[in-house]
N, C-alpha and C positions, 0 to 999 in steps of 0.2 A: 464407312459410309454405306448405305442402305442400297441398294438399285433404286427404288423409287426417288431417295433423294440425290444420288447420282443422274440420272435421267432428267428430272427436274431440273438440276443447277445448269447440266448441258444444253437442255435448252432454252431457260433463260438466257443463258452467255449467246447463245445465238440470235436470239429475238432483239435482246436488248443492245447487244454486242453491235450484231449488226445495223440497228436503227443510231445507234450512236455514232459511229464509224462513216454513215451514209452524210451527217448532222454535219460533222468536220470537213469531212471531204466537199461537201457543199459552199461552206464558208471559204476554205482552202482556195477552192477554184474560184468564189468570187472576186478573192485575193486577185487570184493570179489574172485575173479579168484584167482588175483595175491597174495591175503593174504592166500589163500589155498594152493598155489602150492609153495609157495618165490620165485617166477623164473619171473620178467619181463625184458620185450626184451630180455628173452634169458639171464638175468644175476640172479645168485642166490642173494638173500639177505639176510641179517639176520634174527629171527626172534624177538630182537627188533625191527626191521624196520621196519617190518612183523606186531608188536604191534602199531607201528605209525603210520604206514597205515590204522589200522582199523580204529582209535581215528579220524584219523587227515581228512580220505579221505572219507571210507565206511560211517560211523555213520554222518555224514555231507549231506552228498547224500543222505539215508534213512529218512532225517530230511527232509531235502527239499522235497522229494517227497510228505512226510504228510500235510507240507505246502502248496505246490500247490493245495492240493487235498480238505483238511480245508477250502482253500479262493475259490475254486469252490462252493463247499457245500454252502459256507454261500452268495457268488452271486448270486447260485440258489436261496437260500430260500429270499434272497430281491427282485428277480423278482418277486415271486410267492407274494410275499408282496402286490408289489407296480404295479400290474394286477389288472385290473377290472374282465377280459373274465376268466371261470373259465376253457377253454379248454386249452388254456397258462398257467395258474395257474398250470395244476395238470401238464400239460409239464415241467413245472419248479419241480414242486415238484419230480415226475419221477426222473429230472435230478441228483436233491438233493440227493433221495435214492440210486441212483445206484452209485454216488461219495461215497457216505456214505459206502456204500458198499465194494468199492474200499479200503477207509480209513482204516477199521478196518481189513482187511482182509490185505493190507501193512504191516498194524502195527501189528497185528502177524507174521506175516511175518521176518518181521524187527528184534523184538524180539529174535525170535527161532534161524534166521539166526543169528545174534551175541553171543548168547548162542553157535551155533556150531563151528563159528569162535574163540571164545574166548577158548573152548573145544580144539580143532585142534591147537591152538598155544600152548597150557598149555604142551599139550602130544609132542610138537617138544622143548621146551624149558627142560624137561625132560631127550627126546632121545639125 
């Protein structure tokens, strides 16, 4: 692969990577809105619903985000592979670790937020 088209793909994956990433995470936490509050559009819901929601819509979306973020990671590190220049190379690598970054730093994320969600339904199923 070329440096210029090395450089280019790394920044695509960046631009685009990141506005996609931003897209999910938006919808995600609208999710996790609606599972906090049982109220969307204005209509209460149950909160089995409430439970089908998290299953069915939040933890789907938190998956994908790690997904997207995983097949960045490992694009980066093929660029960085299949580079001669090693100024692209550690560009690539950079890009790898700050995905990397992103990844685990989600995935706790992910975690604890469904730890809380699962919390907050248990105590409404309760009341």
């Amino acid at each position: 692969m070329s440096n210029v088209n090395a450089i280019g793909v790394i920044a695509a994956i960046f631009v685009s990577g990141g506005f996609l990433i931003m897209y999910v995470l938006k919808a995600q936490n609208e999710a996790g809105h609606e599972i906090l509050t049982g109220v969307i559009r204005g209509l209460s819901v149950s909160t089995k619903d409430r439970w089908l929601m998290l299953f069915q819509t939040w933890i789907p979306r938190a998956a994908l985000v790690l997904a997207f973020q995983f097949f960045f990671v490992m694009t980066f590190m093929t660029i960085a592979r299949d580079t001669n220049d090693a100024g692209v190379r550690w560009l690539a690598y950079a890009g790898a670790a700050f995905t990397s970054l992103g990844f685990f730093g989600q995935l706790l994320f992910s975690i604890s937020t469904f730890v809380r969600y699962s919390s907050t339904l248990r105590q409404a199923e309760r009341s």
